[in-house]
Every structure is written in structure tokens, then in C-alpha cells.
DOZAKOL-806413 format. One line per field, with one value per residue: residue number from 1; x, y, z of N, C-alpha, C in turn. Coordinates in pm, 1 decimal. Each point is the difference from the previous one (the first is absolute). Layout:
N
nr <- [NUM:...]
n.c1 <- [X:...]
n.c2 <- [Y:...]
n.c3 <- [Z:...]
ca.c1 <- [X:...]
ca.c2 <- [Y:...]
ca.c3 <- [Z:...]
c.c1 <- [X:...]
c.c2 <- [Y:...]
c.c3 <- [Z:...]
//
This chain:
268
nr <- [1:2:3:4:5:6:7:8:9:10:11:12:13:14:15:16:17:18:19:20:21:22:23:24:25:26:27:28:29:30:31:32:33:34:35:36:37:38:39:40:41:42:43:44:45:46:47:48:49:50:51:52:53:54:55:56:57:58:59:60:61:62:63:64:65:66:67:68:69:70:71:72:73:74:75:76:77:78:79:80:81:82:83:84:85:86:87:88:89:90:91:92:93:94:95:96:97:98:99:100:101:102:103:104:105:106:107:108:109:110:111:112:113:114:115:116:117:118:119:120:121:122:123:124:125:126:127:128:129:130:131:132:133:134:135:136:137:138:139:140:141:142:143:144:145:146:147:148:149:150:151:152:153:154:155:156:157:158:159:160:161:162:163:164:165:166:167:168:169:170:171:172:173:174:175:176:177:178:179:180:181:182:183:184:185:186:187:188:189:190:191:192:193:194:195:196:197:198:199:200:201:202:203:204:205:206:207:208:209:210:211:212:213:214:215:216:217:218:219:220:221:222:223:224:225:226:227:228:229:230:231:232:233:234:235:236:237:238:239:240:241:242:243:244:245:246:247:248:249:250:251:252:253:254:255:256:257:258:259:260:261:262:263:264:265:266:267:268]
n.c1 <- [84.9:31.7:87.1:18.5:42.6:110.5:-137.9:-41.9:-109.6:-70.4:-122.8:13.5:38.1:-153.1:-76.5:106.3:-16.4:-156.4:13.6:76.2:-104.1:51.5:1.8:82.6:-36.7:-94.9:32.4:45.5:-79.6:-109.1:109.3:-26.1:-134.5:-24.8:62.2:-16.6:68.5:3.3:-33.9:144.2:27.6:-182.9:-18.9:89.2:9.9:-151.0:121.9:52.7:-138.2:6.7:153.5:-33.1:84.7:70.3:-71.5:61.9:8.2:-126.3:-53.0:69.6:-100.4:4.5:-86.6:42.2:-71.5:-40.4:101.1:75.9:4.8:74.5:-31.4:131.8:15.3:-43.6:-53.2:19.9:-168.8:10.6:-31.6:-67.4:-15.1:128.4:-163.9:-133.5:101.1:3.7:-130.7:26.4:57.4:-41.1:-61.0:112.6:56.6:133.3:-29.4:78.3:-91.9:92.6:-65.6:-20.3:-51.7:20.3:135.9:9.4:63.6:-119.9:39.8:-111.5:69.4:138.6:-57.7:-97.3:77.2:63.1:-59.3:64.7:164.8:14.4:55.7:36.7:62.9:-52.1:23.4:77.0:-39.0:136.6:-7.5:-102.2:66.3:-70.0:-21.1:171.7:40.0:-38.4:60.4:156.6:-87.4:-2.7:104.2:7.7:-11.2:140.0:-114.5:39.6:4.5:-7.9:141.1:-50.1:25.7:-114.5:75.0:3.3:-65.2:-62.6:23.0:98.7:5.7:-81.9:84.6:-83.5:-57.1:-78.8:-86.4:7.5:-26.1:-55.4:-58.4:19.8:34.7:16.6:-102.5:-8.4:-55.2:136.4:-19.6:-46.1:127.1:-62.5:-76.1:121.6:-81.5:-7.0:-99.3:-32.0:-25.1:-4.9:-60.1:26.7:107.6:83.4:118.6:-72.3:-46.6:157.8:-46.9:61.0:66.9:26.8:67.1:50.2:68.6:-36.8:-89.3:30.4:12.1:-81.6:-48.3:108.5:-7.7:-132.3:3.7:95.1:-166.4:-72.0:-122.0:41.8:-77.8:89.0:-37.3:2.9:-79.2:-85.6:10.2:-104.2:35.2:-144.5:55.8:80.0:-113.6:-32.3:-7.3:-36.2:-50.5:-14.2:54.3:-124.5:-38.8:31.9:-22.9:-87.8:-147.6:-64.8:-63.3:-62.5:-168.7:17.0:-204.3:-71.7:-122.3:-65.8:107.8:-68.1:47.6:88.5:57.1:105.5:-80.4:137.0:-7.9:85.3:52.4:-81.6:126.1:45.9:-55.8:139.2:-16.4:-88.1]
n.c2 <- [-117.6:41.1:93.8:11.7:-163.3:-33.5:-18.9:104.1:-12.6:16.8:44.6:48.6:27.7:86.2:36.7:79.7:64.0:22.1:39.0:67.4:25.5:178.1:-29.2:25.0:-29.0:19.5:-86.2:-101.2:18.5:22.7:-118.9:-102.9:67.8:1.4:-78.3:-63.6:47.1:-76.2:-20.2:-4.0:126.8:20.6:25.4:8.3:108.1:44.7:-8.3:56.3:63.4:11.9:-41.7:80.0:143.9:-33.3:37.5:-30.6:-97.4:25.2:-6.6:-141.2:-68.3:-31.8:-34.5:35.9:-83.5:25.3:-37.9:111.6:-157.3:76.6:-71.1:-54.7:46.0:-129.1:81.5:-45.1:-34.4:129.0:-93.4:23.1:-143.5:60.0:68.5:-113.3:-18.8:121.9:-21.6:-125.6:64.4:109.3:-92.6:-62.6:97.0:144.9:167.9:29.0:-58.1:-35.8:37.9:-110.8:12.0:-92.1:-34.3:115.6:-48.7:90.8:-124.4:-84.9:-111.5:16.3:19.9:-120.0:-60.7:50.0:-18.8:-96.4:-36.8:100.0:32.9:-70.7:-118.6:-11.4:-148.4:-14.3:-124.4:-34.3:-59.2:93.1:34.1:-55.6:-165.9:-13.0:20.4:7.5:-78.3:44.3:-38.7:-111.6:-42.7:36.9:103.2:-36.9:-87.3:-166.6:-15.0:-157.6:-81.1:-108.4:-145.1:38.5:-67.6:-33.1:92.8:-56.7:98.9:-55.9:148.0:-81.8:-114.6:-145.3:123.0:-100.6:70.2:44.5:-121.4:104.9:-139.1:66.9:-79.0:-78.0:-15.6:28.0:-129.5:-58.6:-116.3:54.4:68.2:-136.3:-25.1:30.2:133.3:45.5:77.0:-95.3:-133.8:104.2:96.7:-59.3:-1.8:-74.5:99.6:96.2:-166.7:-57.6:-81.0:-50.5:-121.1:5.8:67.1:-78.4:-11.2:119.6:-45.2:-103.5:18.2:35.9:-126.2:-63.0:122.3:17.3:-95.1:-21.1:22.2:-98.3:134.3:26.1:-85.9:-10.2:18.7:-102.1:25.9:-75.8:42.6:-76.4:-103.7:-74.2:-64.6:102.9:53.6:-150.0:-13.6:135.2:-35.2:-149.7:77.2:81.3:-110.2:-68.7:114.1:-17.7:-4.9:82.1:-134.8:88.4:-44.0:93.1:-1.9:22.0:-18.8:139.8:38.5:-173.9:73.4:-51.7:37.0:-32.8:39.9:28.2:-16.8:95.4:-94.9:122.7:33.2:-142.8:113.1:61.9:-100.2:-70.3]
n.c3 <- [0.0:-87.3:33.4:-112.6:27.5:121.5:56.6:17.0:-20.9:53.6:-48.0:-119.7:86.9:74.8:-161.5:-19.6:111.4:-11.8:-142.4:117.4:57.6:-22.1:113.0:53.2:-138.7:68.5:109.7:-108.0:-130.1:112.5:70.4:-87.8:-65.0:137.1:-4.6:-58.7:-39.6:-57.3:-185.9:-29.1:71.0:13.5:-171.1:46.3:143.0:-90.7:-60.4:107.3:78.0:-80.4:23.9:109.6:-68.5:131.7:18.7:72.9:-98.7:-56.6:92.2:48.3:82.8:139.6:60.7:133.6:80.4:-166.6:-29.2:-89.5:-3.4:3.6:-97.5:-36.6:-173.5:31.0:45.4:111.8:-5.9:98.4:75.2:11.1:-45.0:-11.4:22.9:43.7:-123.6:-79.5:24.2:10.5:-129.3:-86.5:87.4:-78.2:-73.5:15.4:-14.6:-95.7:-62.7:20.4:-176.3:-28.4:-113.7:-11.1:-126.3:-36.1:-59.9:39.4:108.9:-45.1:101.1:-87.4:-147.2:-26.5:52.2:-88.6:-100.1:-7.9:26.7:-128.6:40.2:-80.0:52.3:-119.3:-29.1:-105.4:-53.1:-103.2:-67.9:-18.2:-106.0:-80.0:57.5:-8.1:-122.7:-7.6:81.3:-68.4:-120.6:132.3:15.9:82.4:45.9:-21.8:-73.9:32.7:-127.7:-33.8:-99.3:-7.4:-6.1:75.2:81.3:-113.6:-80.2:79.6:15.7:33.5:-7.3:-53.6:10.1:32.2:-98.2:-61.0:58.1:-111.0:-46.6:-130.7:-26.6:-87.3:49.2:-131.1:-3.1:-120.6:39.1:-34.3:54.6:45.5:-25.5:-92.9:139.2:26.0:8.1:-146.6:55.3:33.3:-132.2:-72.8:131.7:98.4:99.2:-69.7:18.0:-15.0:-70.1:-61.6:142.1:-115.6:-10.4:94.1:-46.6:84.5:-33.8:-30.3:56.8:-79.7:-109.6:-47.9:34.9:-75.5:-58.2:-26.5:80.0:-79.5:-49.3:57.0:51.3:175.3:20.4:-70.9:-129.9:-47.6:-166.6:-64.6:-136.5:2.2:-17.6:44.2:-106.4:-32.0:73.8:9.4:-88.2:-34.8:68.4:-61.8:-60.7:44.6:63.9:-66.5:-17.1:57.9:-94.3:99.9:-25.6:-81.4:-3.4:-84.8:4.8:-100.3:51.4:33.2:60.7:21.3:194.6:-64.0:144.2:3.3:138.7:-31.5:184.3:-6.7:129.1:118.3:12.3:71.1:83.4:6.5:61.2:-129.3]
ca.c1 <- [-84.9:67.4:-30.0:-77.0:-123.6:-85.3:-93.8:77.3:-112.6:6.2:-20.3:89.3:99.9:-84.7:8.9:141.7:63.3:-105.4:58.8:138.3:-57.9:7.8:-100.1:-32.1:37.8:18.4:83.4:101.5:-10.5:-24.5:128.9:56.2:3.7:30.1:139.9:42.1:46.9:-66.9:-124.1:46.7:41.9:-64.1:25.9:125.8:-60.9:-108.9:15.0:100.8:-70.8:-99.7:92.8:43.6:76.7:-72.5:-92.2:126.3:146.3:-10.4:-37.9:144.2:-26.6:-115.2:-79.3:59.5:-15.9:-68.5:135.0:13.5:148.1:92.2:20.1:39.0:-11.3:123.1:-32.5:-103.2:-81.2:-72.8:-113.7:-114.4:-3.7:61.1:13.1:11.8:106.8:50.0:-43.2:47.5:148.1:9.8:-53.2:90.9:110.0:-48.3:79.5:158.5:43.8:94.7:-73.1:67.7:-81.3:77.7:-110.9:-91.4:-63.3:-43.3:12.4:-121.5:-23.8:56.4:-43.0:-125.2:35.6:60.3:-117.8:-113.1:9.1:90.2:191.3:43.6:82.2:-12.4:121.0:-94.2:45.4:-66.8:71.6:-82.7:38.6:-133.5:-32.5:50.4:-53.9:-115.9:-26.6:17.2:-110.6:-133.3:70.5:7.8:185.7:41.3:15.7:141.4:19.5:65.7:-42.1:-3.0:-55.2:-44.3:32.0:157.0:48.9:-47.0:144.0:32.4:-27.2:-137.2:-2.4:-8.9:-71.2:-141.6:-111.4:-135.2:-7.6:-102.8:63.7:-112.0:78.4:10.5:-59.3:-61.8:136.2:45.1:-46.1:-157.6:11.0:-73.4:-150.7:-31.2:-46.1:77.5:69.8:148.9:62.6:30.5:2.7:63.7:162.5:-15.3:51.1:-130.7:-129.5:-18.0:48.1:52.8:-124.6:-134.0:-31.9:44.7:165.8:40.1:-120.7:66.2:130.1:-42.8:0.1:103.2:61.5:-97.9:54.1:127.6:-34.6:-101.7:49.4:-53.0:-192.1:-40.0:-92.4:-19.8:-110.3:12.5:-141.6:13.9:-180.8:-47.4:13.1:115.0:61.8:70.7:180.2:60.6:-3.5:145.3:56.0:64.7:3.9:86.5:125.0:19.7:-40.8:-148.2:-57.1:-140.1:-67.7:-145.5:-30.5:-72.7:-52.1:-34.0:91.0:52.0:155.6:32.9:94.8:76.0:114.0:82.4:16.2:116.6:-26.9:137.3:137.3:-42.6:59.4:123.0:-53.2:-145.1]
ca.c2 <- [117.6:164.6:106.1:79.9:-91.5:-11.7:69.2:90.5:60.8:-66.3:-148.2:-81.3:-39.1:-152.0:-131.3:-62.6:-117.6:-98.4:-72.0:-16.6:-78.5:94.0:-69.3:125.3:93.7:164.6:67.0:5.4:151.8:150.0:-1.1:70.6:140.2:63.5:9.0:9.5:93.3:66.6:-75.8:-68.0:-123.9:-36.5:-109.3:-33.3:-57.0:-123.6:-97.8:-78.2:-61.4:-109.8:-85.3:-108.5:71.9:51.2:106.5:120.9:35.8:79.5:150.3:61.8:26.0:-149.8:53.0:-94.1:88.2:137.7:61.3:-74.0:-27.8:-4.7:-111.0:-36.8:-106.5:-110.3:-4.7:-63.1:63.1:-108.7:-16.5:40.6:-64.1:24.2:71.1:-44.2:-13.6:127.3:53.6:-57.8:-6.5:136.8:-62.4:-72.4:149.5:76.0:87.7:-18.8:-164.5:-109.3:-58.0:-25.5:-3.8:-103.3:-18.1:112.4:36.9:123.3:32.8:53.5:-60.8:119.5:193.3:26.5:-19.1:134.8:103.5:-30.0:-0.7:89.7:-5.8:-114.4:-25.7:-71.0:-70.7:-80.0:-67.0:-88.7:-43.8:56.0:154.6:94.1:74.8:135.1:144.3:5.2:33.0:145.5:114.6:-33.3:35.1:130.8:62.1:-51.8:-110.5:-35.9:-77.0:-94.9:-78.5:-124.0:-59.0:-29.1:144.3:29.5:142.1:109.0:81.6:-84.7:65.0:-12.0:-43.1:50.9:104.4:-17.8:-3.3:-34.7:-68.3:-37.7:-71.8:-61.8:-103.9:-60.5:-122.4:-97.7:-134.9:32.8:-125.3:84.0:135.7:22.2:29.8:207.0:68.7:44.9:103.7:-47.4:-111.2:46.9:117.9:-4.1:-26.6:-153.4:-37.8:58.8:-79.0:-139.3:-42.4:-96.5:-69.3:15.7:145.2:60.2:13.6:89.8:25.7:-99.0:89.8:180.0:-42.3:-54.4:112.0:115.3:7.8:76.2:117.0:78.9:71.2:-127.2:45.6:65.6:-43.9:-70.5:33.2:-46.5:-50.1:-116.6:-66.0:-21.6:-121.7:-66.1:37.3:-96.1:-64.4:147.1:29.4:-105.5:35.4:87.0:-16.2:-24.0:104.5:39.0:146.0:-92.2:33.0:-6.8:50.1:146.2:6.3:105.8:-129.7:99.7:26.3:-82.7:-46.0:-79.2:90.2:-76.7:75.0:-90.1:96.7:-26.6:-22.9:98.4:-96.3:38.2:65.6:-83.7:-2.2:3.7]
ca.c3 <- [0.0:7.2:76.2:-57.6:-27.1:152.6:81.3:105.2:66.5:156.1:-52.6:-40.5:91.4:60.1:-41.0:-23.9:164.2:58.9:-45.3:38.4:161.4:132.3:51.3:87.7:-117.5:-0.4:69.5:-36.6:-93.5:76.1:40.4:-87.7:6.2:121.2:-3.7:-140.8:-47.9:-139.8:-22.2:-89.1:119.1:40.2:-52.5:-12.9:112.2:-17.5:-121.2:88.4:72.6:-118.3:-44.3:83.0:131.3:144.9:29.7:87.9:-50.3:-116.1:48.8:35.3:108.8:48.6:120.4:80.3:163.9:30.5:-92.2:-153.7:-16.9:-185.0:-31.1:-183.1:-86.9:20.5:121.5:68.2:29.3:127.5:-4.2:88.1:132.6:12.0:74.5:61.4:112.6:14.1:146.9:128.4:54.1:72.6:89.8:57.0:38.7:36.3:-17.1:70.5:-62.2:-136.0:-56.5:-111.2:-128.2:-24.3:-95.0:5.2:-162.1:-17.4:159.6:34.9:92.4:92.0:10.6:90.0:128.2:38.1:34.7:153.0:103.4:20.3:42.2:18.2:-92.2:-128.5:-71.8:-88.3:-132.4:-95.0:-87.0:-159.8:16.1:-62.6:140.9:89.4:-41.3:35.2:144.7:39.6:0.9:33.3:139.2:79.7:17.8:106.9:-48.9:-52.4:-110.8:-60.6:-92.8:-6.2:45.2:117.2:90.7:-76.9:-19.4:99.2:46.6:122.7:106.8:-39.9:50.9:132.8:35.0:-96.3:70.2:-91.0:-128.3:-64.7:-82.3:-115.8:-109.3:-92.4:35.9:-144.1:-89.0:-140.3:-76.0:-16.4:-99.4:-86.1:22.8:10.4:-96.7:-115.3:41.8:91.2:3.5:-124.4:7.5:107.8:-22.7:80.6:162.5:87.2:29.9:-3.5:116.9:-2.5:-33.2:129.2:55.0:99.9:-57.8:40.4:100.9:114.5:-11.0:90.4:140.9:18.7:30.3:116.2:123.2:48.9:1.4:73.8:181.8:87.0:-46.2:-166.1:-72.0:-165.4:-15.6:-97.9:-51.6:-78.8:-7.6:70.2:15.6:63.9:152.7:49.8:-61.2:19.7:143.8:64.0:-106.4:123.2:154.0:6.3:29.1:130.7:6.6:14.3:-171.1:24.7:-66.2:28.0:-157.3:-98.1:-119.3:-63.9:-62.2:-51.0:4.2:108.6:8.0:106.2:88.7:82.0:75.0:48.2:119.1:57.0:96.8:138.7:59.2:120.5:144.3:-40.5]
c.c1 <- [88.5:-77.3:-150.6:-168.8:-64.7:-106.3:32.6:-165.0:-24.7:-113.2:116.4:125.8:-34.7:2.8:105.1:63.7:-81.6:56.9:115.2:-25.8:3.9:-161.1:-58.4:23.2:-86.4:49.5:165.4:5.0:63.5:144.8:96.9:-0.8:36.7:212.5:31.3:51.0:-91.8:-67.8:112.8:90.6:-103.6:-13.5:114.8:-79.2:-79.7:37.9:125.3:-72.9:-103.3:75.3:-12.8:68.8:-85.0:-70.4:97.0:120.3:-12.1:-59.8:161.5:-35.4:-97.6:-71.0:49.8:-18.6:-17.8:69.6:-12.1:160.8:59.7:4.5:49.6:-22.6:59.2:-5.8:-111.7:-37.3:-86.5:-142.1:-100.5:1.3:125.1:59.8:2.1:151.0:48.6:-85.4:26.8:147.4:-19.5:-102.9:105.5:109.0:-90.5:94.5:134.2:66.9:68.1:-48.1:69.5:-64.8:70.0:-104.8:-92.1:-68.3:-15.8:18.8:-151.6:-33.8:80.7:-59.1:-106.0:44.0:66.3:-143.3:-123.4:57.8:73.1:148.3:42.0:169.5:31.1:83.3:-99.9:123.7:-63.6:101.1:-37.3:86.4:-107.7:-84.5:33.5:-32.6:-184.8:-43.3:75.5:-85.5:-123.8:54.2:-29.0:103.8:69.5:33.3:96.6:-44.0:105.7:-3.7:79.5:-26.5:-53.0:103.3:188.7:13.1:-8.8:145.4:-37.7:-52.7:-188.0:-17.3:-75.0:-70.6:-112.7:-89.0:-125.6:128.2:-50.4:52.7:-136.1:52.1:-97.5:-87.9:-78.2:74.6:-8.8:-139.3:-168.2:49.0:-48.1:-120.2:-11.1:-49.6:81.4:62.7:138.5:84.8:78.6:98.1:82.5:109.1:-87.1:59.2:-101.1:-28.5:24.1:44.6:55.9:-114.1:-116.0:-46.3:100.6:156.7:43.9:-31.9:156.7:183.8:-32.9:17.1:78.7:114.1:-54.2:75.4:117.1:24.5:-101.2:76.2:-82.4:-166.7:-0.4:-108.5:34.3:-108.7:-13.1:-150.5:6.3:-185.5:-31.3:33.2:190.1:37.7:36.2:151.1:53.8:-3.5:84.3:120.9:126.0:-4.4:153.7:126.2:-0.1:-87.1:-155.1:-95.1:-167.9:-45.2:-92.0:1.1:-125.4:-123.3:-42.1:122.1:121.6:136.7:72.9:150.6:75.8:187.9:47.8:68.3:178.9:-19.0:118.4:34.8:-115.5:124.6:51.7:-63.1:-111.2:-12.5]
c.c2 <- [122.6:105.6:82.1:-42.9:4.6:111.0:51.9:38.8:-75.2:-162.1:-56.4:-52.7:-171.4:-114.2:-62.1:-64.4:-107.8:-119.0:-152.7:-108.2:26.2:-15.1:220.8:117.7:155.3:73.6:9.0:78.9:130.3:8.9:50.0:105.9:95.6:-3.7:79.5:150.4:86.3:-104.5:-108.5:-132.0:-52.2:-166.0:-121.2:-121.3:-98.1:-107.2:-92.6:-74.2:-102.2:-94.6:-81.7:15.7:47.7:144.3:64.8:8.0:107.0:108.4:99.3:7.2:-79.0:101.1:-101.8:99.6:146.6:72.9:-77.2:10.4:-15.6:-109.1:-2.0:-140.4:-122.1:-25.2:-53.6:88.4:-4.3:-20.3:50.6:-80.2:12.3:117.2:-54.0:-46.8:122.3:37.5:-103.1:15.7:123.5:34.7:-23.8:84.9:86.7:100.8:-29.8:-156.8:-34.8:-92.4:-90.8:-51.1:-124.5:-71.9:107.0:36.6:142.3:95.4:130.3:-36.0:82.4:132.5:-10.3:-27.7:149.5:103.4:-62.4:30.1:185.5:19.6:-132.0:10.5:-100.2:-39.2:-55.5:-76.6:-97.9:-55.4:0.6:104.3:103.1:37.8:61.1:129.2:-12.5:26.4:107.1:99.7:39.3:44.9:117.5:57.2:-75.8:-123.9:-38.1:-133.3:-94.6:-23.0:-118.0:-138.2:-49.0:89.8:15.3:88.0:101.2:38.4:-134.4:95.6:-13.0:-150.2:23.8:80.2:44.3:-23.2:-70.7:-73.5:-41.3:-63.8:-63.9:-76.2:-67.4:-126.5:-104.5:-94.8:19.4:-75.5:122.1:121.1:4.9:40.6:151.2:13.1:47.9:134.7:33.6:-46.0:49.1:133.4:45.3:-81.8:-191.6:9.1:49.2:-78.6:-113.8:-36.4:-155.3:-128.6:-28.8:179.9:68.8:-8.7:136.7:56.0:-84.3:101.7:135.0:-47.1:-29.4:98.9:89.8:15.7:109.1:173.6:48.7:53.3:-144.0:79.1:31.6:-142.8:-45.6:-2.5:-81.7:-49.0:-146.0:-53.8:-42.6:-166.4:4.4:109.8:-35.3:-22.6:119.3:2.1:-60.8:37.4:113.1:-54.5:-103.0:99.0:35.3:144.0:-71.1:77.7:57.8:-17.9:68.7:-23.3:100.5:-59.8:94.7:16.0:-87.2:-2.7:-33.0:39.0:-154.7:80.3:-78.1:121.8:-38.7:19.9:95.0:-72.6:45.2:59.0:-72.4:18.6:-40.5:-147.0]
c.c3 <- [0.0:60.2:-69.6:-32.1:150.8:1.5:107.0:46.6:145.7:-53.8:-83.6:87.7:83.4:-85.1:-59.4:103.0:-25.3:-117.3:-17.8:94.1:105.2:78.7:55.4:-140.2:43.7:134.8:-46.1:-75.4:76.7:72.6:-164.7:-49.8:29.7:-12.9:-170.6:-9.3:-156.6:-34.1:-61.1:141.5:85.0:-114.9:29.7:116.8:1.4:-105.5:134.7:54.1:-68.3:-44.1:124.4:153.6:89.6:9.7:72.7:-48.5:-127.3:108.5:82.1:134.2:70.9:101.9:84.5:138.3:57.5:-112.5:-128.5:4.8:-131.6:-68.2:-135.3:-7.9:45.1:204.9:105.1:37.4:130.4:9.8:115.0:125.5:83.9:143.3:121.9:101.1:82.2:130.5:58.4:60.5:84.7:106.4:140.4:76.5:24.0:-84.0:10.6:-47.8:-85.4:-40.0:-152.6:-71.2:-100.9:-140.9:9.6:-154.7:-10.8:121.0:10.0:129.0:172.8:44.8:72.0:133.2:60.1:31.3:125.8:112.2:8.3:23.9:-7.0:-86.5:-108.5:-67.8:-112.3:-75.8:-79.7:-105.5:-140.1:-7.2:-51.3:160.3:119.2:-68.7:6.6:144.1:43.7:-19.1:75.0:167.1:102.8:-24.1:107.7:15.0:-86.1:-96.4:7.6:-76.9:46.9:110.2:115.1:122.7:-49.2:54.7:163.1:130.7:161.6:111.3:48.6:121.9:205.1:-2.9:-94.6:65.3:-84.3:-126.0:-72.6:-126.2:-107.6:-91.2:-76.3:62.8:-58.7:-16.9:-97.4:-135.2:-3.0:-76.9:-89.0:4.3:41.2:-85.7:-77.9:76.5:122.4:-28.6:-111.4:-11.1:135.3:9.9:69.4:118.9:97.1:-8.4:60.8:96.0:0.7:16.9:129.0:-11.1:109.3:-56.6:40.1:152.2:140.1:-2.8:130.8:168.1:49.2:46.7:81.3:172.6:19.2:-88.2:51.5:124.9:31.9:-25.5:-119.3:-58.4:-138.2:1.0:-144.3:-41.6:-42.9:-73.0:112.7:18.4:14.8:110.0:127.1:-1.8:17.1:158.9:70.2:-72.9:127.3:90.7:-74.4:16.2:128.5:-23.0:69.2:-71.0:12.6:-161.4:-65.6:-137.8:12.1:-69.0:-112.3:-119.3:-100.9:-16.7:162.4:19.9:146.8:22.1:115.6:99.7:66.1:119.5:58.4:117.0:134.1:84.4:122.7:156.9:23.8:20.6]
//
């Protein structure tokens, strides 16, 4: 479809998504519209989103916890149910927290934690480089960017002193990537998805290390399904983290936090 051929009227927009199998085609129109710049990059837009590409990666931006988090081309996208973890963590601290955003993709998960709890102190990484730049754009001031794998990159001085660990790892077995939807499975990085063949591969890496960065009471925080939060739970009590489980039925998510136990005090 060339530029000159796309419909640019607001029906014509609907029935070109509806087309497509955009299920939500005139709230998606009125988002597109609404961004587009002119009538030739509004075409551009509805011929991306009619291929197939994510609704936030052609708008350049997700709704996430109140906030529109920056989002490019090639990037994970967060999801809604997603929040759910973000108020239990920030539930958990207080003002003044060493927070680390781990596997952060858009680090939409950090910022909302920053804006809940206010003054905090924010680490983020990842091993996407499309999604470190991306999350520098989404960051607070102040906030400190990684690039690479799991806690590689993070300065030794971080150790001992992570109050909050928010870890959205990769939890799709490998052997189901085909049953994602096109728009994930096509359009988003495989290391955001694929959790090795149970799901948990990366989930068991993050635990394995979590202890000797968490503060004593700090928190691992991790999303998973509802059928492997079990195995995610024994996953941490084997580290020596005690494990809980908090789910969402509304919200169709399921969040397993593992609590670092503080030293008992001498004379006690």
C-alpha cells in the first residue's frame, strides 16, 4: 500500500485496522491520529499497524502505571498486568530505596516505582542495547543505565544494598514461542521472552545471584504464570530467600517474591 494510496480519514482508518484484526480499531485510529504528525506520517503509521507491528511500537510509546513509557521499534513492550507487580513492590520500601530494575527492557517497571515511592535510588539493566537506550529515555534524572547480562554489568559498590529487585525476566518456554501472538513473537527481542525450556532458566540465574545483592529485608520480585509459581517459589527458598505468592485474578497476574532474611541481632 503506498503512501499516496493509504486512507487517512478516521473511518477509513477503522476499517483498515478492523481489517487487519485490530480487535479495539477505533480506539486505535483516535491513538493514532492523535500522535501522527501530518497526513503522510499518519499513513505510514496505519500501513505499520496493519502489517502487524505493535500498537506501541508505531505510536513510540505504551501507557504503563499512569505514564507513557518510550517505546522503539524491536522492543518489549510492557504489559498492563504488569502493574500489579509495581504496587506490591512499592508497597514493600519506602522513600530513600535502592531500587534495581533488572532485565528492564523500557525500565517502565523502575519509573513507576520511582513515581510511587518519590526519592529513590534507581539502577536499571539489560542486555538489549536497543533496550538500554530506550530505558535511558524513560529514566528519572539520576538514574543509572546498564548494558549487559543479568547483574554483569552493575558497579560491585550495589552489592548488600538493593532493597527492591525487580526482575521481569523471560518466562515463556522455549518449546510454546510459537503459540505467542504474531505481535510478540515477530516484533519483540526473543531474549525478553524465552525462559528456556520450563520458563524459569533465567528466573533460576536472577536467584542464584539475588542474595549477595540484596540489603538484609530487601525484596526479589518476579512475574511468572500461575502454573509455574511453585517451582519459582522453590526456586528461592532454595537460596536461602523465603518465598511468597501474590496473584491478581482480575488482573491475570501472578507476581512470586522472595524476602531476604535481616541478620539477627548479637545478644538476641
Amino acid at each position: 500500500m503506498s503512501t499516496s494510496s493509504t486512507p487517512t480519514s478516521p473511518t477509513a482508518i477503522v476499517a483498515a485496522l478492523r481489517a487487519a484484526g485490530c480487535v479495539f480499531a477505533e480506539d486505535e485510529a483516535d491513538l493514532l491520529i492523535s500522535t501522527a504528525a501530518d497526513d503522510a506520517d499518519l499513513a505510514a503509521m496505519v500501513r505499520r499497524r496493519a502489517s502487524g507491528v505493535p500498537l506501541e511500537q508505531v505510536l513510540g510509546w505504551a501507557e504503563f502505571a499512569g505514564s507513557r513509557i518510550a517505546v522503539e521499534p524491536g522492543v518489549f513492550v510492557p504489559r498492563r498486568r504488569t502493574e500489579f507487580l509495581v504496587r506490591r513492590a512499592a508497597a514493600l520500601a519506602n522513600p530513600g530505596a535502592v531500587v534495581l530494575d533488572l532485565c528492564c527492557g523500557s525500565a517502565a517497571l523502575g519509573r513507576a516505582v520511582a513515581a510511587a515511592l518519590g526519592d529513590i535510588e534507581l539502577h536499571a539493566a539489560d542486555v538489549d542495547p536497543a533496550a538500554v537506550r530506550c530505558a535511558r529515555r524513560n529514566v528519572p534524572a539520576g538514574a543509572r543505565v546498564y548494558e549487559g547480562d543479568l547483574f554483569e554489568p552493575l558497579p560491585a559498590s550495589l552489592c548488600g544494598r538493593i532493597d527492591l529487585l525487580l526482575a521481569n525476566v523471560p518466562y515463556v518456554p522455549t518449546g510454546e514461542l510459537p503459540l505467542l501472538p504474531a505481535e510478540a513473537r515477530l516484533h519483540e527481542p526473543r531474549v525478553a521472552l524465552d525462559g528456556g525450556s520450563d520458563g524459569l532458566g533465567v528466573l533460576r540465574r536472577v536467584a542464584a545471584e539475588a542474595p549477595r545483592w540484596l540489603a538484609p529485608g530487601g525484596h526479589l520480585l518476579f512475574e511468572t504464570s500461575e502454573r509455574q509459581a511453585s517451582r519459582a517459589a522453590e526456586a528461592l527458598a532454595a537460596v536461602g530467600l523465603v518465598p511468597a505468592v501474590l496473584s491478581s485474578a482480575e488482573e491475570h497476574a501472578t507476581v512470586v517474591l522472595g524476602r531476604q532474611l535481616a541478620p539477627v541481632p548479637h545478644g538476641r
